[in-house]
C-alpha positions as CSV (number, residue, x, y, z in Angstrom):
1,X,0.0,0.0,0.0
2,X,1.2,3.5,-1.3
3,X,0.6,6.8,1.2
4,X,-1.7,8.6,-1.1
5,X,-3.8,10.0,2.2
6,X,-6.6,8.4,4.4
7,X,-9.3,10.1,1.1
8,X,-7.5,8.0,-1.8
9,X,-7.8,4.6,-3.1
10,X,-4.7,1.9,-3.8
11,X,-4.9,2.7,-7.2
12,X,-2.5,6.0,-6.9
13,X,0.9,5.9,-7.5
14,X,3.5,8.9,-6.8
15,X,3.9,10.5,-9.8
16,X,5.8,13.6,-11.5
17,X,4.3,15.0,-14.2
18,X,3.4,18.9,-15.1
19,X,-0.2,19.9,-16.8
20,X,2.1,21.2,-19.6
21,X,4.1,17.8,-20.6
22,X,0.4,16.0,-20.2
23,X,-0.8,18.0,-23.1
24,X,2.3,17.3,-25.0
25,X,1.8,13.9,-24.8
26,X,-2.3,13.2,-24.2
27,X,-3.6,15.0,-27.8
28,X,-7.3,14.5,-28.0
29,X,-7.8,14.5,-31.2
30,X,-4.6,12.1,-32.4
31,X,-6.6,9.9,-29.6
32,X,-10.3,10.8,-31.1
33,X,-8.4,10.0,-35.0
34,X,-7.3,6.5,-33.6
35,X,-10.6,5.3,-32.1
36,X,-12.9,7.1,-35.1
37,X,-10.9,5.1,-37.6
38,X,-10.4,1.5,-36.0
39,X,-14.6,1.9,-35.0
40,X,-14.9,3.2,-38.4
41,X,-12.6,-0.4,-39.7
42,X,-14.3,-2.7,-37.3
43,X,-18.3,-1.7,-38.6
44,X,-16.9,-2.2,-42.2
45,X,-15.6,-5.5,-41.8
46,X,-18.6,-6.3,-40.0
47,X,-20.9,-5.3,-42.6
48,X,-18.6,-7.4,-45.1
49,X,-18.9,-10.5,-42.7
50,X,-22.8,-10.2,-42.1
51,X,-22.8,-11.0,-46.4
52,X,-20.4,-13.5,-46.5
53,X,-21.9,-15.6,-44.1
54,X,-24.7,-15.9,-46.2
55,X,-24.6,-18.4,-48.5
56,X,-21.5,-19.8,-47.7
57,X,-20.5,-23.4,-46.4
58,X,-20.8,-24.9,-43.3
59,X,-17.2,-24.8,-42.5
60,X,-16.6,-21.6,-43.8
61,X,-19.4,-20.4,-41.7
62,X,-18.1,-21.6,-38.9
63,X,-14.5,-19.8,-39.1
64,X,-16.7,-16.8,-40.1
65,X,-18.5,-17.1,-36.6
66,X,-15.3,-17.1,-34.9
67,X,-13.9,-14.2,-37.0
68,X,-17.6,-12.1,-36.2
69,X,-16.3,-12.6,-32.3
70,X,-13.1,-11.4,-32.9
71,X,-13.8,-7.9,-34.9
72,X,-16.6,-7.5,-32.5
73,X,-14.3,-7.9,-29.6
74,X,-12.1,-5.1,-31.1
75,X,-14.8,-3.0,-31.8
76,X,-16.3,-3.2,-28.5
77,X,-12.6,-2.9,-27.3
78,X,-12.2,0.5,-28.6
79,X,-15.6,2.2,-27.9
80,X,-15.2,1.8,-24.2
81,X,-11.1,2.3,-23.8
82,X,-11.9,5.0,-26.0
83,X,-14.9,7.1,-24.5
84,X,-12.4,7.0,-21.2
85,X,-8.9,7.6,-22.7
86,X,-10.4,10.3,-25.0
87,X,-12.6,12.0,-22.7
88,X,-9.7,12.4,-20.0
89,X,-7.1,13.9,-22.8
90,X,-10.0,16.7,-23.5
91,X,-10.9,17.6,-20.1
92,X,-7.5,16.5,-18.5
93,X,-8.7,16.1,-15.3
94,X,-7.0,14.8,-12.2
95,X,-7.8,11.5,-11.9
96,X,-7.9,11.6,-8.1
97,X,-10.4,14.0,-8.4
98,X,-13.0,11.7,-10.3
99,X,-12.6,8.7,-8.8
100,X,-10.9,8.3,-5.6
101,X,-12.1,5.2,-5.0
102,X,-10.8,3.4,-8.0
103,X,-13.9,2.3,-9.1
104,X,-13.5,3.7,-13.2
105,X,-9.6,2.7,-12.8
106,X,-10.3,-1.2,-11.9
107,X,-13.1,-0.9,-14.6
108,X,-10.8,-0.2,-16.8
109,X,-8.1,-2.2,-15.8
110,X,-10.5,-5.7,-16.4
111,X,-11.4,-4.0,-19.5
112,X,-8.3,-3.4,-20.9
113,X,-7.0,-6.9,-20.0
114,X,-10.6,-8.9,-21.7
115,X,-9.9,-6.5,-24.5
116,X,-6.5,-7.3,-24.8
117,X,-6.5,-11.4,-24.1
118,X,-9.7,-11.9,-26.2
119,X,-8.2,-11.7,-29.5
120,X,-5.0,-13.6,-28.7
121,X,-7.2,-16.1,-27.3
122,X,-9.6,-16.3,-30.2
123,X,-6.6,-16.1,-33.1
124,X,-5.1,-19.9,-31.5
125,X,-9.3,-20.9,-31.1
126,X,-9.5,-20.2,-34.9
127,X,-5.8,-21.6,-35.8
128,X,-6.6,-24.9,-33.7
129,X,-10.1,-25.3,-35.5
130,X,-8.6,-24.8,-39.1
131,X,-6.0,-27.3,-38.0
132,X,-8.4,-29.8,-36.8
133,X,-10.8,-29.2,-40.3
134,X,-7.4,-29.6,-42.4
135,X,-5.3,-32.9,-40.8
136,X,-7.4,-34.1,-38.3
137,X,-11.1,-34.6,-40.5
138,X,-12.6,-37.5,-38.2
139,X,-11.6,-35.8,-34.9
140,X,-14.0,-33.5,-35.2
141,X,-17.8,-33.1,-36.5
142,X,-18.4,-33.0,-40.3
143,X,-20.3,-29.9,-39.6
144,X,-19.7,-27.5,-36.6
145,X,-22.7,-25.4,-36.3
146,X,-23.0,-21.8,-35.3
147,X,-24.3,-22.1,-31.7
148,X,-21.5,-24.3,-31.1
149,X,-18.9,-21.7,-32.7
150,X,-20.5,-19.0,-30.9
151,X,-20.5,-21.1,-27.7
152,X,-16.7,-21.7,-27.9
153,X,-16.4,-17.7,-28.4
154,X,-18.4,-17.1,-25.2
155,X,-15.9,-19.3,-23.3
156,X,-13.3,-17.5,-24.6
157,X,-14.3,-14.2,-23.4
158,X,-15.1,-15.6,-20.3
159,X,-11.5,-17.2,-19.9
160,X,-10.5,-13.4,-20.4
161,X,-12.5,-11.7,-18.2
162,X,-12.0,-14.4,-15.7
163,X,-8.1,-13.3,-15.8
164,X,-9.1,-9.5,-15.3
165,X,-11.0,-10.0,-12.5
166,X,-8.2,-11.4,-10.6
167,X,-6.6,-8.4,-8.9
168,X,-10.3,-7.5,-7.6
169,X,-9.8,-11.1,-5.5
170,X,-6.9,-9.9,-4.8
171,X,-4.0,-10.9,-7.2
172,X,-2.3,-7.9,-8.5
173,X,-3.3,-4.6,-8.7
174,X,-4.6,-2.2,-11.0
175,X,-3.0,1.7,-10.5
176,X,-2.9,4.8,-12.6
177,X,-0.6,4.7,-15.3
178,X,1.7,7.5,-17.0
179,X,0.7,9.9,-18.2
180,X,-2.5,9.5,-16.0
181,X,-4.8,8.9,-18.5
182,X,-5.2,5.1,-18.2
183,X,-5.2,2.4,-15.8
184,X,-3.5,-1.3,-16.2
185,X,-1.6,-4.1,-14.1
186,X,0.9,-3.0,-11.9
187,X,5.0,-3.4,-12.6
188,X,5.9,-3.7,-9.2
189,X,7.8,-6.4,-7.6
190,X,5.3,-7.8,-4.6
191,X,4.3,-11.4,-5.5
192,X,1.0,-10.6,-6.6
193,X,2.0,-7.8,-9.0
194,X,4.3,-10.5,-10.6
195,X,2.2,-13.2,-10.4
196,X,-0.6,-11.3,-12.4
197,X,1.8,-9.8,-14.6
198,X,3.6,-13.3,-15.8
199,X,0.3,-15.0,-15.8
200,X,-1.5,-12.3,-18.4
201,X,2.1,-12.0,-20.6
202,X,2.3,-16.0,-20.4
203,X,-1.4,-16.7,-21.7
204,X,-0.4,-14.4,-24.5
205,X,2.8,-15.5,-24.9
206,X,1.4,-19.4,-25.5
207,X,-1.8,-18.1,-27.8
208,X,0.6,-16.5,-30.0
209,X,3.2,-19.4,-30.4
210,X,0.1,-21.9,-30.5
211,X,-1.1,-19.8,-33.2
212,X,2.3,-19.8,-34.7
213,X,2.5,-23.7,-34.5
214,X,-1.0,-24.5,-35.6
215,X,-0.8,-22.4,-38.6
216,X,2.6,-23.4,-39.6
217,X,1.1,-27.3,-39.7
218,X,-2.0,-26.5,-41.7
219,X,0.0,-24.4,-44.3
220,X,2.6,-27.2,-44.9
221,X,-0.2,-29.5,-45.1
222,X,-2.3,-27.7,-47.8
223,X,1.4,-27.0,-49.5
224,X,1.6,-30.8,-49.6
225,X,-1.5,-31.2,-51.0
226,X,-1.4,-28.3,-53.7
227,X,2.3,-30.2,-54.9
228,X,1.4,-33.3,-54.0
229,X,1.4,-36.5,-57.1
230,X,-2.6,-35.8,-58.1
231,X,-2.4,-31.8,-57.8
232,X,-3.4,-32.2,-61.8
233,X,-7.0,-32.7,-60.7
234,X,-7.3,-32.0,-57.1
235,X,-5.8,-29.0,-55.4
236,X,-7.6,-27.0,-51.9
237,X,-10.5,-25.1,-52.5
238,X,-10.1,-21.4,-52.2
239,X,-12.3,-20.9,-49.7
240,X,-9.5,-22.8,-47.8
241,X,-6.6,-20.6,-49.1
242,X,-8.5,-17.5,-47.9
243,X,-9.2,-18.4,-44.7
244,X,-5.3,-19.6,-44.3
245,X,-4.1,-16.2,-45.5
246,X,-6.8,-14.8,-43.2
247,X,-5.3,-16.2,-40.0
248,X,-1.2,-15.9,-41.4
249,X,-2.5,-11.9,-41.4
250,X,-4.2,-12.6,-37.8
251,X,-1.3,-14.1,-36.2
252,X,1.1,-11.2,-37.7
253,X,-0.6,-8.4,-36.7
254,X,-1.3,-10.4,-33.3
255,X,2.7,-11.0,-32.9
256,X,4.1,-7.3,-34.3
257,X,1.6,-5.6,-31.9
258,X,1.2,-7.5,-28.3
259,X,4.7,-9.4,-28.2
260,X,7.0,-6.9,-27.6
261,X,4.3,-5.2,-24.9
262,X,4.2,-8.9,-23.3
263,X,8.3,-9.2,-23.0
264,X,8.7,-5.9,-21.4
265,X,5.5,-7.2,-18.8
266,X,7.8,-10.2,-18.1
267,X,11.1,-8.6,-18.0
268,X,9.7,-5.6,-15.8
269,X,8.3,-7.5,-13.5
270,X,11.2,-9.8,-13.1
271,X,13.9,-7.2,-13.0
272,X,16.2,-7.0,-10.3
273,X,17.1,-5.2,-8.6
274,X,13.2,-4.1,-8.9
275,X,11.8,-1.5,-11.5
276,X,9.6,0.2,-8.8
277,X,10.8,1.5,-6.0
278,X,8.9,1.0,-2.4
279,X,7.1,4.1,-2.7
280,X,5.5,3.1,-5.8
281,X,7.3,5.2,-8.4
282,X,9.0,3.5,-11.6
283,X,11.4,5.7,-13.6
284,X,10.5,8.0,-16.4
285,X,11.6,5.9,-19.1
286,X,10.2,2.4,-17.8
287,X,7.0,4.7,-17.8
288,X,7.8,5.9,-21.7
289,X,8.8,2.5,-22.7
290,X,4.9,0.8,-21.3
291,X,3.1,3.6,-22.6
292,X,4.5,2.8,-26.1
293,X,4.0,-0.9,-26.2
294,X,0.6,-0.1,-25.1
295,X,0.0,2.1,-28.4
296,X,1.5,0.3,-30.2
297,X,-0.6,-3.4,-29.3
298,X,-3.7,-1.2,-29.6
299,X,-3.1,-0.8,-33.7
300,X,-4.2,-4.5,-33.4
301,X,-7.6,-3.7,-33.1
302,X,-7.7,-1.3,-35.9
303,X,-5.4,-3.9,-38.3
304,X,-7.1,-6.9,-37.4
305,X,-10.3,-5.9,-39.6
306,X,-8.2,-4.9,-42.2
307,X,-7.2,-8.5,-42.6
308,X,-9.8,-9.9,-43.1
309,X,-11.1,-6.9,-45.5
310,X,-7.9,-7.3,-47.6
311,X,-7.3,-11.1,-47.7
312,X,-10.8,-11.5,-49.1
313,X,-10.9,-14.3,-52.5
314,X,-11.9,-10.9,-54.2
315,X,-8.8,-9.2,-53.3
316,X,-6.5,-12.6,-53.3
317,X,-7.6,-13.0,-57.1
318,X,-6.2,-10.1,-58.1
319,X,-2.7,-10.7,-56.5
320,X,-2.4,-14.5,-57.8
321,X,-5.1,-15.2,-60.5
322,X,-4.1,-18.9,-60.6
323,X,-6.9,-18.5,-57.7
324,X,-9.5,-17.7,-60.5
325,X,-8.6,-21.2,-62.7
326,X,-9.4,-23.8,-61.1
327,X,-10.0,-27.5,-61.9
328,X,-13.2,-29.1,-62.7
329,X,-12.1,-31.4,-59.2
330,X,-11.7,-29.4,-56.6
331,X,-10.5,-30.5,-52.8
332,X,-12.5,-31.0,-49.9
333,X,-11.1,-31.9,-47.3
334,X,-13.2,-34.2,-45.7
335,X,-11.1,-38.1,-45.6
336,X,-11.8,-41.2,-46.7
337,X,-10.3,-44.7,-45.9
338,X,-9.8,-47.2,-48.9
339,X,-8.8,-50.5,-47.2
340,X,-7.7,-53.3,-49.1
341,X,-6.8,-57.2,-48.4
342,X,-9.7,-59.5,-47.0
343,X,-8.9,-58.3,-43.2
344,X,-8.7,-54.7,-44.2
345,X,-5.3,-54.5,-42.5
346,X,-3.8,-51.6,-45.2
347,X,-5.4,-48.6,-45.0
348,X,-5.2,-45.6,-46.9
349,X,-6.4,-42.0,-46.0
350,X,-7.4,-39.8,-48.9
351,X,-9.4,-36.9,-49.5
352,X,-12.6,-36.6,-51.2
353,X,-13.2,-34.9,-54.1
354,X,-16.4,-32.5,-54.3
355,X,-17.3,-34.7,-57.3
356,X,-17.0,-37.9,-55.5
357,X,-19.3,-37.6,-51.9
358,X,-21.1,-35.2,-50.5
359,X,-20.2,-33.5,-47.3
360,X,-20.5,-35.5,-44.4
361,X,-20.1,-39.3,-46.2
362,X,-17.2,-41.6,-45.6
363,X,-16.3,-44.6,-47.5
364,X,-14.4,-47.7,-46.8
365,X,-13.7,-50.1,-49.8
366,X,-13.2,-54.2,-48.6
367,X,-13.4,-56.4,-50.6
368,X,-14.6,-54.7,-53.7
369,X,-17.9,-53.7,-51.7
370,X,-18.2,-49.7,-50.3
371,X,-19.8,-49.7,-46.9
372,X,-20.9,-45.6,-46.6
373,X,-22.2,-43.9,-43.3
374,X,-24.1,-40.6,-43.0
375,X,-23.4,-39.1,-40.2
């Protein structure tokens, strides 16, 4: 606990900053720009996603689902960071003066960690189900409908806010931040601070390298397939190359823009000898160097849409128009086993044309007979 008098929450920490350098460095309107033009992305790419899922397949609908969750995420991310970021860089007021009690500083504190775990989270939900759909067909359901992907986006954002309502129980705490126009975790060196601190840079940490991993797999495995012996006649739809670029564009942005804010966490918090001192104060350019990251992992929300916008079939066309001409057979990836010998001990996996079943069949060849189940 910090002496900020008998009248002030534990959210204050000492800090040394004039009215003058505040407005050099908390400009409304470079603030008001940022949030008009990522709300302004996020309703576009919305309105793009609300007709795509029309019409479209049932896996594709699915990944849709999930990319719906994470532009609304950002969106929603923005309006309410930005209504309180913005609104204290107009009025600059003292932050002690509207809310001693730390009541808008812990709201925004849970805020800005949901806001900021929820897409990380979503981008390795959306790698691990592509990687499933792609090299693992019959570990999962032939058809994964949208109350179930919407179901696995409300866990996610509970996962998240779950995590930012921890220093309310009491593990970490969330305090005023420089230049006093924000509130996040604390940097400081009692066990809960880093506790809270290596758990929320850890989570992202893993998402992003799970992400990384994930995506990796499902790219070498379509590569495989596009080269492979019968790429004459069957080849991945490009419904499967979009939605491939779509997360290789996720997982960049998501890497460029939260890793280097989720290393400093880590190093900060592990420093020693400590980065804040017993009173509470960190040094001027520890302060600088978080307030940076922090800007800089917010251009996530604005690029994410962007993405998605950009790595459209329309859009990939134009770049490669290979994508345009494609064979009469095209890919699904949905498997089918062709066993052969009279105890059906050689198998092999293969993936069935468009032409050959419909979604949701298997076969299995023995003994010149095919056995099909609907499922």
């Amino acid at each position: 606990m910090w002496p900020n008098g008998s009248s002030l929450g534990p959210c204050f920490r000492p800090t040394n900053i004039t009215l003058e350098e505040r407005r050099l460095i908390a400009s409304p309107w470079f603030a008001a720009s940022f949030c008009v033009v990522g709300l302004a992305s996020n309703l576009l790419a919305l309105s793009v996603l609300a007709g795509a899922r029309q019409g479209g397949s049932h896996t594709r609908s699915s990944f849709l689902t999930f990319l719906c969750g994470l532009v609304l995420t950002d969106f929603l991310g923005l309006l309410v960071t930005g209504a309180i970021v913005v609104s204290q860089h107009a009025a600059l007021f003292e932050w002690h003066a509207v809310d001693p009690g730390c009541r808008l500083c812990r709201f925004m504190g849970v805020v800005m960690i949901f806001f900021g775990l929820s897409p990380l989270l979503l981008g390795a939900t959306m790698a691990s189900e592509r990687f499933l759909g792609i090299t693992r067909p019959f570990s999962r359901p032939a058809v994964t409908s949208q109350r179930r992907a919407w179901a696995t986006v409300g866990l996610v954002w509970a996962a998240a806010l779950a995590l930012g309502l921890l220093p309310l129980l009491g593990l970490g705490r969330y305090t005023v931040q420089y230049p006093g126009s924000w509130c996040f975790l604390t940097l400081g060196a009692e066990s809960g601070d880093v506790a809270f601190g290596l758990l929320f840079s850890m989570l992202g940490g893993v998402s992003v390298g799970l992400s990384f991993l994930l995506n990796t797999v499902s790219v070498a495995t379509l590569c495989h397939v596009y080269h492979g012996q019968e790429a004459a006649q069957q080849r991945p739809r490009d419904s499967e190359v979009e939605m491939m670029a779509q997360l290789l564009g996720i997982m960049l942005v998501a890497s460029v823009c939260w890793l280097p804010l989720l290393v400093f966490i880590a190093q900060t918090v592990l420093r020693n000898p400590p980065a804040m001192s017993p009173s509470g104060q960190l040094s001027r350019a520890t302060e600088q160097e978080l307030l940076i990251y922090l800007r800089v992992a917010t251009w996530n929300q604005i690029l994410d849409p962007w993405v998605y916008i950009l790595f459209r079939r329309a859009v990939l066309r134009r770049l490669q128009p290979r994508l345009s001409t494609r064979p009469r057979r095209s890919l699904t990836l949905w498997p089918r086993l062709e066993c052969s010998g009279t105890i059906s001990t050689h198998c092999k996996l293969h993936l069935l044309d468009s032409s050959d079943s419909p979604a949701g069949t298997t076969g299995v060849s023995h003994s010149g007979k095919v056995l099909s189940r609907k499922d």
